[in-house]
VEXDREN-2710 file (C-alpha; in Angstrom, 1 decimal):
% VEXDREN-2710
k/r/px/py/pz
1/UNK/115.7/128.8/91.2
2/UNK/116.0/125.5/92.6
3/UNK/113.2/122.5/91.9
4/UNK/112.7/119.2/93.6
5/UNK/114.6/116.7/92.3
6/UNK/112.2/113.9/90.6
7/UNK/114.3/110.4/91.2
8/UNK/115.0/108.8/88.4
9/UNK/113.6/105.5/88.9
10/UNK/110.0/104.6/86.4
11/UNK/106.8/105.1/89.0
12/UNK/104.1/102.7/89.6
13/UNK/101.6/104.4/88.4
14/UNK/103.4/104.2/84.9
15/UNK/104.0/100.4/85.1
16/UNK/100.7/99.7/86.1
17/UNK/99.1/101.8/82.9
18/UNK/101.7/99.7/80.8
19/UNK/100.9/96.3/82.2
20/UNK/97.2/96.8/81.1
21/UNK/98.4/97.3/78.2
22/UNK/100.2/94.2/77.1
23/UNK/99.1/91.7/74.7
24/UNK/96.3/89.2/75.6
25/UNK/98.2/85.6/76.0
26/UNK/97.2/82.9/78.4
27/UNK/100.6/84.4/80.6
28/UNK/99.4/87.7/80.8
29/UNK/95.9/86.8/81.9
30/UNK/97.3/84.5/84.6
31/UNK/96.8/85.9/87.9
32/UNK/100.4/85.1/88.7
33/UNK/101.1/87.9/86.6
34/UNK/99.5/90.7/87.8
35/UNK/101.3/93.5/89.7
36/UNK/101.0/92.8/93.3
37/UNK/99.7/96.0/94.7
38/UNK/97.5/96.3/91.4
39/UNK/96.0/92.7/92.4
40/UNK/92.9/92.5/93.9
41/UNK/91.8/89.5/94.8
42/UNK/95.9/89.2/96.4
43/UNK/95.5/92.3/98.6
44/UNK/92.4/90.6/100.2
45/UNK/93.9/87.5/101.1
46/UNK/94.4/86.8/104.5
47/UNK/98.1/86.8/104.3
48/UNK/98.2/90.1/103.2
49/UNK/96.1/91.3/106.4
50/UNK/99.1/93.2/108.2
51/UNK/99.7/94.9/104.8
52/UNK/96.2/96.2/104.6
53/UNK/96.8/97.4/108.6
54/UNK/99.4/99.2/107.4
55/UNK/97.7/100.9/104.1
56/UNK/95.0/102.1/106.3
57/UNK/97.1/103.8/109.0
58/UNK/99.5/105.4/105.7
59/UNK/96.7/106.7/103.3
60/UNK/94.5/108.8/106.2
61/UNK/98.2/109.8/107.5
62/UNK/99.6/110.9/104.5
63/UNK/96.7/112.3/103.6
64/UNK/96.2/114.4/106.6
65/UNK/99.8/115.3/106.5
66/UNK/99.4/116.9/102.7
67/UNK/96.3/118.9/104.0
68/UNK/98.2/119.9/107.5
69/UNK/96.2/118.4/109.6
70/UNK/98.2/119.4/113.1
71/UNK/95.4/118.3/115.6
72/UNK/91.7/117.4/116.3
73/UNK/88.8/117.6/118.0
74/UNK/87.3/114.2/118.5
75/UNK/83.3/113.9/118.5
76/UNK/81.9/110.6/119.3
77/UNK/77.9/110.2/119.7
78/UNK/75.7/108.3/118.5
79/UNK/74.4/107.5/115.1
80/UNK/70.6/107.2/115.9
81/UNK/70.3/110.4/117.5
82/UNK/68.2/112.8/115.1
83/UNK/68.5/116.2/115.0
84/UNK/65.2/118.5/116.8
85/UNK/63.1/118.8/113.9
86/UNK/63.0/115.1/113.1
87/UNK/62.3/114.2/116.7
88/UNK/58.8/112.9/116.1
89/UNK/60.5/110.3/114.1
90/UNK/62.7/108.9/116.8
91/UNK/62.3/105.3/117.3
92/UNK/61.9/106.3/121.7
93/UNK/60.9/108.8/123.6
94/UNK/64.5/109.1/124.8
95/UNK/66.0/109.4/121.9
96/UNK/64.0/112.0/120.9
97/UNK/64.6/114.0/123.5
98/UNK/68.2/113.4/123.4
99/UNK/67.8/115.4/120.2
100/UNK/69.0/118.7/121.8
101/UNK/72.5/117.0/121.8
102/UNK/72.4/117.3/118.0
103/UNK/72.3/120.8/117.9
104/UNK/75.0/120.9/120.7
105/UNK/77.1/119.1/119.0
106/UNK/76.5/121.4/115.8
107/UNK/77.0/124.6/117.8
108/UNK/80.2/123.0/119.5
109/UNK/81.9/122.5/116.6
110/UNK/81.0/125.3/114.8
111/UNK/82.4/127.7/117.8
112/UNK/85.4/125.2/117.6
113/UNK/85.9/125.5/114.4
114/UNK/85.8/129.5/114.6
115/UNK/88.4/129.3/117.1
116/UNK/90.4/126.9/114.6
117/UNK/90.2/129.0/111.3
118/UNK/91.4/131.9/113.7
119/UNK/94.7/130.3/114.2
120/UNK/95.1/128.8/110.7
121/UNK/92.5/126.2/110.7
122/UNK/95.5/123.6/110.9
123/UNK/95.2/122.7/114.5
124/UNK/92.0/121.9/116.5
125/UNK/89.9/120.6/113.4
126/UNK/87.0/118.9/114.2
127/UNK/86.8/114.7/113.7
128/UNK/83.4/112.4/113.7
129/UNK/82.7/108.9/112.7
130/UNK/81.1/110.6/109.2
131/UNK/78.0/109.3/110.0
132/UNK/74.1/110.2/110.9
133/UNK/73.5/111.7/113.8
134/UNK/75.6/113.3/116.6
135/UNK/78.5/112.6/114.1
136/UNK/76.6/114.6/111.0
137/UNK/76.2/117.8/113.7
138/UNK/79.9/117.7/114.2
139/UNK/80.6/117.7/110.6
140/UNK/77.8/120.2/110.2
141/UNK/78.7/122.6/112.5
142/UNK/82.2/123.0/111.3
143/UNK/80.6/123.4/107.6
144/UNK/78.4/126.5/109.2
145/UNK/81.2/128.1/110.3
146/UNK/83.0/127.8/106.9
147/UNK/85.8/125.9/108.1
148/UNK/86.4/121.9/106.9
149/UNK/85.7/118.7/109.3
150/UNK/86.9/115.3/108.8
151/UNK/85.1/112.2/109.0
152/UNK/86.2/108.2/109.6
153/UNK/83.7/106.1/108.4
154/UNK/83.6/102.5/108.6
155/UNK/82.3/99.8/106.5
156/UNK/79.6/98.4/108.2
157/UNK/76.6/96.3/106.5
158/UNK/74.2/99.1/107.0
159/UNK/75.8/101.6/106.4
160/UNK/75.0/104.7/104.6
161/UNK/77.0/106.7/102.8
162/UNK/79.2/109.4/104.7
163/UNK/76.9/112.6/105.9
164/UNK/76.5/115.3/103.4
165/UNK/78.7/117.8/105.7
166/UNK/82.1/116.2/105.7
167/UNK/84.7/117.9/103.7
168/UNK/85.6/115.6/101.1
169/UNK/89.0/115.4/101.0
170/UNK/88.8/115.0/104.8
171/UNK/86.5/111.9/104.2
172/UNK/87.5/108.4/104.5
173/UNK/86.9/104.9/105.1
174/UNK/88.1/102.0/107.0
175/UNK/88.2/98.1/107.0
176/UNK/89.9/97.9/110.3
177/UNK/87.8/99.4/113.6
178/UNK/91.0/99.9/115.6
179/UNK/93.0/101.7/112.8
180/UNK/89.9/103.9/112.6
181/UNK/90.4/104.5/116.8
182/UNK/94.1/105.1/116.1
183/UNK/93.2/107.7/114.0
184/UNK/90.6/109.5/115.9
185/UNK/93.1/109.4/119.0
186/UNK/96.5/110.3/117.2
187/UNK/96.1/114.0/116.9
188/UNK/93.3/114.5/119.6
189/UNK/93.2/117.7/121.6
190/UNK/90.4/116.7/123.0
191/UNK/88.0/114.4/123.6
192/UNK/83.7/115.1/123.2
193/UNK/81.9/112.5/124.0
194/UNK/78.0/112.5/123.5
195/UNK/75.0/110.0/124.1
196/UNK/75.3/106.8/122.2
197/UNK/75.3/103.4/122.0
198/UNK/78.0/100.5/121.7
199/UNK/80.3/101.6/119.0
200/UNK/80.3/105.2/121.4
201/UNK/80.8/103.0/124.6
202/UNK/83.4/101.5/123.0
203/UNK/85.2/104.6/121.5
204/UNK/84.8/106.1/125.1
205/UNK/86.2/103.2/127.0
206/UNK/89.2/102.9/125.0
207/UNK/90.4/106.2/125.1
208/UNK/89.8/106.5/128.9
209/UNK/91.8/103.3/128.9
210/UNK/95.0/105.0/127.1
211/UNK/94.7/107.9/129.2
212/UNK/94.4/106.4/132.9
213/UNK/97.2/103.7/132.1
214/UNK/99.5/106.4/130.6
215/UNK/99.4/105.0/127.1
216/UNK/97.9/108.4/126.0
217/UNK/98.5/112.2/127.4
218/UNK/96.0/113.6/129.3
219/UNK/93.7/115.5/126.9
220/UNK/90.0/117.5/128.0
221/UNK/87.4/115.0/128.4
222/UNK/83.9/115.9/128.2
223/UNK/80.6/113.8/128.7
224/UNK/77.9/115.4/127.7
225/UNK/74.5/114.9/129.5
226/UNK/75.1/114.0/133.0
227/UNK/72.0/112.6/133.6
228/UNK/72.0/110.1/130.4
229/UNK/76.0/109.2/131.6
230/UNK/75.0/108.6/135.0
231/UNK/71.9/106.4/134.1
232/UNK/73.7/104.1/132.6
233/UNK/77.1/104.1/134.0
234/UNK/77.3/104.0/138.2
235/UNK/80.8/105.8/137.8
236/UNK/80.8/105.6/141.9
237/UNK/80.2/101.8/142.3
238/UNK/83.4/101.3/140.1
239/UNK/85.3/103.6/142.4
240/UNK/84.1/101.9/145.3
241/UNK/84.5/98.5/144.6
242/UNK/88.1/99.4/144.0
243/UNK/88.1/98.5/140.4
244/UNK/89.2/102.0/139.5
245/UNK/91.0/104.5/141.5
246/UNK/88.5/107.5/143.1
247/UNK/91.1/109.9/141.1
248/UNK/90.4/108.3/137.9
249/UNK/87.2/109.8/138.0
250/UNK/88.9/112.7/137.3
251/UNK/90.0/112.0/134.0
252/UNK/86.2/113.5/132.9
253/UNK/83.8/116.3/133.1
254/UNK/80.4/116.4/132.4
255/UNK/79.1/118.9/130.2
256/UNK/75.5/120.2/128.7
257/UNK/76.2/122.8/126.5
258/UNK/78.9/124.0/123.7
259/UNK/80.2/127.0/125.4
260/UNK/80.4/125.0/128.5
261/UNK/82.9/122.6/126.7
262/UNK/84.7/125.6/124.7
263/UNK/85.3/126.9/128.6
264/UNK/85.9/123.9/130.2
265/UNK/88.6/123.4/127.5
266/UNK/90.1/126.6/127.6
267/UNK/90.5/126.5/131.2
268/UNK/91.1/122.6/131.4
269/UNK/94.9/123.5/133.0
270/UNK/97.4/120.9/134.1
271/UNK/96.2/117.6/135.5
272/UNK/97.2/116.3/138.9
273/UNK/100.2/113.8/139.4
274/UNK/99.2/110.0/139.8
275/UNK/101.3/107.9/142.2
276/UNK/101.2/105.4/139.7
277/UNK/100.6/105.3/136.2
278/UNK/101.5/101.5/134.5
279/UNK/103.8/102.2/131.5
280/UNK/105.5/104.8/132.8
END
């Protein structure tokens, strides 16, 4: 029987045990001494910016990789949207009744995530910002189907702690907003998109971005809620003024409910050819 082969050199985890061990002197207290990736206040600096970009796209990577993470499911949707039965607490009348897209979002991802354990439950797992909200129904829906969900929290200064649903080896957190999107757009399937604010504006505009200027394959792209998408965005006027092309408004689909998406997803078939696509 053959084993892996352990190399022979001493590990870093070994070396950094033994160099908390050494002997108190004013040398091995200096912070000159310390081990660099065991250093702090070093890592924070603002040299060492690029190597923190780098640590944050390699630990949710590798980390993914060791679970077998194939691809996703991205929900995005915002964070101030409360499930039904805490409506009455909603800070508007529109955001409570916005509420229904909680439990959309829930029963989306739990028929998902059905469909995902089916095959493995390597491919098509379902990813949220970790948070309250639309993002906790995404988590929570996977959860009631018995399948795991991963989240991609941020550190913001309000933040809570991630939702209660995520599966926590699947949970993590980031310093940088735009490795965070490289993540959630890396092993996307496709894309869900529910009322929200900025940071889901943001996250929406991006990834249509990638996709119309070829930076990113064509994935299903659903908006749910026609009527909140069209009251705030006059899709039309930017096709008109020429600012986009009248065919990039078919990069999307509106949606209302979860087994519209699952169809819609199912049935999504090839996309039409551009006449030109920059960066291709």
């Amino acid at each position: 029987m053959s084993t892996k082969h352990q190399h022979p050199l001493r590990n870093a985890s070994t070396d950094r045990t033994a160099a908390d061990g050494v002997p108190v002197t004013p040398q091995s207290q200096a912070p000159a001494y310390k081990l660099a990736f065991n250093d702090f206040d070093f890592m924070c600096r603002d040299d060492m910016r690029p190597v923190r970009f780098q640590l944050e796209l390699l630990k949710a990577g590798v980390m993914m990789n060791e679970y077998g993470v194939e691809s996703t499911i991205v929900l995005f949707g915002g964070a101030r949207i409360p499930e039904p039965a805490k409506k009455d607490s909603a800070r508007t009348k529109t955001l409570a009744d916005l509420s229904r897209f909680y439990d959309e979002a829930r029963e989306f991802a739990r028929l998902m995530t059905v469909k995902s354990m089916e095959g493995g439950g390597h491919e098509d797992i379902i990813v949220t910002g970790g948070g309250p909200g639309v993002m906790e129904a995404g988590n929570r829906g996977a959860l009631d189907a018995g399948g795991k969900s991963i989240g991609l929290n941020i550190v913001l200064p309000f933040e809570q702690a991630p939702n209660e649903y995520v599966s926590p080896e699947l949970c993590f957190n980031f310093h940088y907003f735009a490795i965070r999107k490289m993540h959630f757009l890396m092993r996307a399937k496709a894309i869900c998109v529910f009322p929200g604010g900025f940071g889901t504006m943001d996250e929406t505009f991006e990834a249509l971005t990638l996709i119309q200027t070829g930076r990113m394959e064509r994935v299903p792209f659903l908006l749910f809620g026609r009527a909140f998408w069209e009251s705030i965005i006059n899709w039309d006027a930017l096709a008109d003024a020429g600012t986009i092309s009248a065919e990039d408004l078919n990069l999307f689909r509106f949606v209302e409910t979860a087994q519209e998406a699952m169809d819609l997803i199912e049935n999504w078939g090839e996309p039409s050819a551009r006449e030109s696509v920059p960066g291709r």
